[in-house]
C-alpha positions in Angstrom: -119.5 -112.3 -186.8 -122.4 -111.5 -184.8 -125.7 -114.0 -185.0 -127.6 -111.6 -187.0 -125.1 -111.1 -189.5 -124.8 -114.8 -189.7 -128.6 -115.7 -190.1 -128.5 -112.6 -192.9 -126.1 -114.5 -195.0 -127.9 -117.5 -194.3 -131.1 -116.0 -195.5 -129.1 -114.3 -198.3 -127.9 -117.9 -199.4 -131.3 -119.7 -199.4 -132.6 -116.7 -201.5 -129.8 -116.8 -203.5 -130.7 -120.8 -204.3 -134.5 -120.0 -204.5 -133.7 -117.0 -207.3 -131.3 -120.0 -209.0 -134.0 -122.7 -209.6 -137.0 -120.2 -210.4 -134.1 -119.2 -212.9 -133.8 -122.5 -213.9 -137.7 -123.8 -213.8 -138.5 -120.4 -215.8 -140.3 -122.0 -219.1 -141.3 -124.5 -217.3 -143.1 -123.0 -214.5 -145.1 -120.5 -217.5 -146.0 -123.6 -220.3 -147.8 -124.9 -216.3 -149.7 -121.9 -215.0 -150.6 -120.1 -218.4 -150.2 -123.0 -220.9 -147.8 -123.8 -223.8 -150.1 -122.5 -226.7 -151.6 -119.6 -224.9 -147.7 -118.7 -224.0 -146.7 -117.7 -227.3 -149.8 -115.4 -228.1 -148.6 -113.3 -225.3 -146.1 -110.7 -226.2 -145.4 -108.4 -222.9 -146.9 -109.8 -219.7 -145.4 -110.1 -216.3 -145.7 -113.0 -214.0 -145.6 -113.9 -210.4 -145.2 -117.4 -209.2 -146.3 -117.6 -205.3 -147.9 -121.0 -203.1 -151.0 -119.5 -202.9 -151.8 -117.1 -205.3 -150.0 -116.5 -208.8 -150.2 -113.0 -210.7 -149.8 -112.3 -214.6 -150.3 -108.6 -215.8 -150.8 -108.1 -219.5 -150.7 -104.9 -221.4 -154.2 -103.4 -221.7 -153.3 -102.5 -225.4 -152.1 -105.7 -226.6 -154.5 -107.6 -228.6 -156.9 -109.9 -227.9 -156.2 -109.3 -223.9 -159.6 -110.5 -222.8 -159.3 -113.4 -225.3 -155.9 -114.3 -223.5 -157.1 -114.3 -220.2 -159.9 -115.9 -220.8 -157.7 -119.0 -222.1 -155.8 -118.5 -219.5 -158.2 -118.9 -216.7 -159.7 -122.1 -218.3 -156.2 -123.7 -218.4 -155.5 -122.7 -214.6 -158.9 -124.3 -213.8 -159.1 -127.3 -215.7 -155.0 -128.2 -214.7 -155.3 -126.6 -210.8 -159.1 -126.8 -209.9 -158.3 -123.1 -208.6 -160.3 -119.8 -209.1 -159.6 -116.4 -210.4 -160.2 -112.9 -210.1 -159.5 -109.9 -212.8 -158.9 -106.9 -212.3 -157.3 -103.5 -214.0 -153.7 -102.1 -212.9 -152.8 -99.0 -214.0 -151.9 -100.2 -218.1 -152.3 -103.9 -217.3 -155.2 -106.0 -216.9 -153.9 -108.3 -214.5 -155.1 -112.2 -213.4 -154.8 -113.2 -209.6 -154.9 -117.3 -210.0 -156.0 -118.9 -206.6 -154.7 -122.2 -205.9 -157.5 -123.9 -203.8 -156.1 -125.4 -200.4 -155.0 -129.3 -200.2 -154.9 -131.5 -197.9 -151.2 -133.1 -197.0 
């Protein structure tokens, strides 16, 4: 086996755990950015989990979207001290939360 084959398998693996314990962490890691309560008012959203910068894209038609949002973005702020941005995507009205810098 060649050393690129080997460092794709090895890449492949540490994905493969990465995918595993965002499985895992799933409800956990939406009751944290979005909130428990404001979780079950949503019905079709989509959310992604980064370091920096976390995503959630709601249906434009679904109601109370604003509302939602709105919740959301007070929960992010009050639990993360981060900042948001809103914008429209296609038939989503999405939520880019900004996790501010810390210190190590």
């Amino acid at each position: 086996m060649d050393k690129n084959q080997n460092d794709s398998q090895k890449m492949d693996a540490i994905f493969g755990e990465v995918d595993k314990y965002l499985k895992e962490k799933e409800e956990f890691i939406k009751e944290s950015v979005i909130g428990s309560r404001i979780l079950n008012e949503l019905e079709d959203f989509n959310l992604d989990v980064g370091l920096k910068k976390t995503y959630l894209c709601i249906n434009k038609e679904q109601e109370n979207v604003f509302d939602i949002l709105t919740k959301v973005t007070e929960h992010f702020i009050q639990a993360y001290g981060g900042t948001t941005i809103i914008y429209p995507k296609g038939d989503n009205i999405c939520l880019e939360l900004i996790t501010p810098k810390r210190g190590v």
